[in-house]
N, C-alpha and C positions, 0 to 999 in steps of 0.2 A: 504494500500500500504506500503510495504516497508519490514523488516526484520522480523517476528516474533519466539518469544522461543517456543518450544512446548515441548519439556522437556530439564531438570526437568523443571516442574513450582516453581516458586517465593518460596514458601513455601519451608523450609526443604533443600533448596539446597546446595553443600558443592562443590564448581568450582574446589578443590583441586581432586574432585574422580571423575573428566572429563577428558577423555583422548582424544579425537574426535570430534572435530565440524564438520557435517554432514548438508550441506546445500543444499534444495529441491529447484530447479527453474520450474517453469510451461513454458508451449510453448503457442501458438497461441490459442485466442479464449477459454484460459484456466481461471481456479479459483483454485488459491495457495488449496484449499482441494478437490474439486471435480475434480481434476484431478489426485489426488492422493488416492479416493475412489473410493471403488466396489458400484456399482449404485443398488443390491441387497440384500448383506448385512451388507451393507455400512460401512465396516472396511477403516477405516481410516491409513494406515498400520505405516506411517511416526510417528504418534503418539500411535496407539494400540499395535504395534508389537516389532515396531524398536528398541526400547530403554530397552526391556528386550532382545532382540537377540546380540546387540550389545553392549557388557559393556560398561562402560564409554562415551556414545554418547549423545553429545547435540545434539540434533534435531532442528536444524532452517526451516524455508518457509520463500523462498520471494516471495513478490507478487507485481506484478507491470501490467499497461497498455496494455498486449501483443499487442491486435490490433491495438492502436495509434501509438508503436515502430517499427511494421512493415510496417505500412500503412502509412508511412513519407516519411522521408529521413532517412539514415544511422547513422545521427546524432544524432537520438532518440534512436538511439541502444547506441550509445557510452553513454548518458547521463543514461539511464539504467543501465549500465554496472558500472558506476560510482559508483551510486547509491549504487548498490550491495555491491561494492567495502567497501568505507565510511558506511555502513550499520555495514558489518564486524568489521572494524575498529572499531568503536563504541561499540559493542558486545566484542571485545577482549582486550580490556583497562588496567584489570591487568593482571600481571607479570605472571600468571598463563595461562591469555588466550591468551596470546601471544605470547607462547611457544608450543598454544596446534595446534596438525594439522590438516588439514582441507583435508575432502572429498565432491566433488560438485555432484550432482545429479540432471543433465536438462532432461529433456523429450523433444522432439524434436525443437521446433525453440527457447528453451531456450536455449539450447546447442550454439545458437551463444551469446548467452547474456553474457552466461560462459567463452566463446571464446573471444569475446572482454574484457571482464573482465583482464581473466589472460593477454593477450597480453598491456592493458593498465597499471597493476600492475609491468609488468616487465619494460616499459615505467618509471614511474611517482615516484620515490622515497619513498613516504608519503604509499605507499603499497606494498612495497620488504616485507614488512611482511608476505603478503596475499603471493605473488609469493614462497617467501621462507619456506612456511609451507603449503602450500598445497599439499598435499599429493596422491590424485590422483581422477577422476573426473571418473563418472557414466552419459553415453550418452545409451538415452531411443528414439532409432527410429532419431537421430538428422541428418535432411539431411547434407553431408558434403560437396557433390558435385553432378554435375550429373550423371545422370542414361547412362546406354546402351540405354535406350528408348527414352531423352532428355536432353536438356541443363539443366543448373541448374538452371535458371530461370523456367523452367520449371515444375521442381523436388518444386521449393519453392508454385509453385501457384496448385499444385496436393496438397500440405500440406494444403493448405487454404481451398481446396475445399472439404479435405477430415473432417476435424475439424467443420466446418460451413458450416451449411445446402446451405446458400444460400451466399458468402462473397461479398464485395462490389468492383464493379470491380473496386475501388481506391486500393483498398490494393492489388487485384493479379498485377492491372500495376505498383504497387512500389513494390508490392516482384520479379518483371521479369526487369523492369527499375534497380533495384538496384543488382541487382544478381552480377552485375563485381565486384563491389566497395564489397559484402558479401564473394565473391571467395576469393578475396585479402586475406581477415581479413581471411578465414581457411589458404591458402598457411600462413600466419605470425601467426599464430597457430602450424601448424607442428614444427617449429624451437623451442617452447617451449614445444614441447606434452612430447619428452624424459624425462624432467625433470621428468613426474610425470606417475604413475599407472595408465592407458588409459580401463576399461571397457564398451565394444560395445555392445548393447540389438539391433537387427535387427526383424523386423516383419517378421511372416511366411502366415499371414492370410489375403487377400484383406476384403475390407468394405463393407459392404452391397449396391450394388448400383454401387462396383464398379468392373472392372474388372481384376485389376492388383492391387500389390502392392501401397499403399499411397508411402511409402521411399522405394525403390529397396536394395537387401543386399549391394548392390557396394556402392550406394551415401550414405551408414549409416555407412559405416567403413570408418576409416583413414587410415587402411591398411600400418599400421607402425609395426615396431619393439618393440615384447612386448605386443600389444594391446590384451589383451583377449574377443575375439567374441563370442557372445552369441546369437544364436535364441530364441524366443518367439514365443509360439504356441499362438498367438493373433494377433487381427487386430492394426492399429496404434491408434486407441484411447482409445481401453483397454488395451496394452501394461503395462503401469502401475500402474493397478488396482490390487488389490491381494483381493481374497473373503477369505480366509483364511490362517493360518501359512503354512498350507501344501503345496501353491500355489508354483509351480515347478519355475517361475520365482522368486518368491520370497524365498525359499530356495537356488536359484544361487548366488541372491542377497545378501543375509547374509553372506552364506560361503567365495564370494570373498571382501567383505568389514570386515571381522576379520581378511581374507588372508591379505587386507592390512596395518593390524595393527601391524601383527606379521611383515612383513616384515619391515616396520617399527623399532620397536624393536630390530631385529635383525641387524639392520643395526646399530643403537646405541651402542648393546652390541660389536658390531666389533671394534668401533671409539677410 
């Protein structure tokens, strides 16, 4: 549990020729690498791929509880969130990484972890670091709200069912019990999404078994100013699996995460 480096490793590393810290969050019923591996030929992308596509990127995973943070109260979420937070903090200690800016990448119910995150960062003093160098956040299928087909309680317990063969009806009556108090936390998300570089991954392909989308395109965008939408020719639990470089979401992937590097840059050389 908790933050891991995955590149560079320990060996050889020079924090001076990092320009990006790239933080992976998992969703429900997830494992910080099996959710980010091909299940056939089990490219691990966040570690095999990433770190030569994208210069200077540390590559972090966090890994945390998914099912106990959703299957509670709301409050497991904000202590997660925390977690994350102080995680970072920890990791960016010198002068070097404290400067360097940060890209989040959740996959679908980590996207609120993320969400509470940044909205707590902008709260709590001790992480205007995190708020103020975060540079812009990667949502993999994250429901945001409800569907045309259902409330969002509704949308959050289609998540469960589609993740976990079988989930325990404690967790779908705390993700439909909780949904008001989850709404909230995205409406006080929106007031800070401007800040940053907003990329939306939407599913095109229902799950086996089922017969509509797991996340609808409506409840997986914020449908903000800015936000760049992206289809994926994938169901919601291979959404971000990549078998190979050549992997179409995974080439969308790269090109708009160096997009937000240069923009970045660009904006420095303006100042």
């Amino acid at each position: 549990m908790g933050l891991t480096v995955l590149h560079p490793t320990a060996e050889g590393s020079n924090s001076g020729d990092l320009k990006v810290d790239i933080v992976a969050v998992h969703g429900l019923n997830g494992d910080a690498k099996d959710t980010w591996t091909d299940p056939k030929t089990k490219a691990f992308f966040l570690e095999d791929y990433l770190p030569t596509d994208v210069k200077g990127a540390r590559v972090l995973n966090f890994s945390y509880n998914a099912d106990a943070a959703f299957g509670n109260t709301t409050a497991d979420i904000l202590d997660h969130a925390k977690n994350l937070l102080a995680s970072l903090v920890d990791q960016r200690e010198d002068d070097d990484g404290k400067q360097r800016p940060i890209i989040f990448m959740a996959y679908s119910l980590g996207g609120i972890i993320v969400k509470q995150a940044i909205n707590w960062a902008n709260i709590e003093s001790q992480y205007h670091n995190i708020r103020d160098h975060t540079l812009g956040i990667v949502f993999f299928g994250t429901p945001h709200r409800g569907s045309e087909k259902g409330s969002y309680g509704k949308v959050l317990a289609n998540v469960a069912a589609g993740v976990m063969h079988k989930p325990k009806s404690k967790l779908v009556n705390a993700l439909q019990s909780n949904s008001d108090t989850l709404m909230r936390l995205n409406s006080e998300f929106r007031f800070q999404a401007p800040r940053y570089q907003i990329l939306s991954f939407y599913e095109l392909k229902p799950m086996r078994l089922f017969s509509s989308l797991i996340v609808e395109k409506y409840s997986a965008l914020l449908d903000i100013d800015g936000e760049d939408q992206q289809p994926i020719d994938a169901n919601h639990r291979d959404m971000c699996k990549v078998a190979t470089k050549d992997d179409e979401m995974y080439q969308k992937l790269v090109k708009r995460l160096n997009r937000m590097m240069k923009k970045k840059d660009a904006s420095l050389d303006n100042t």
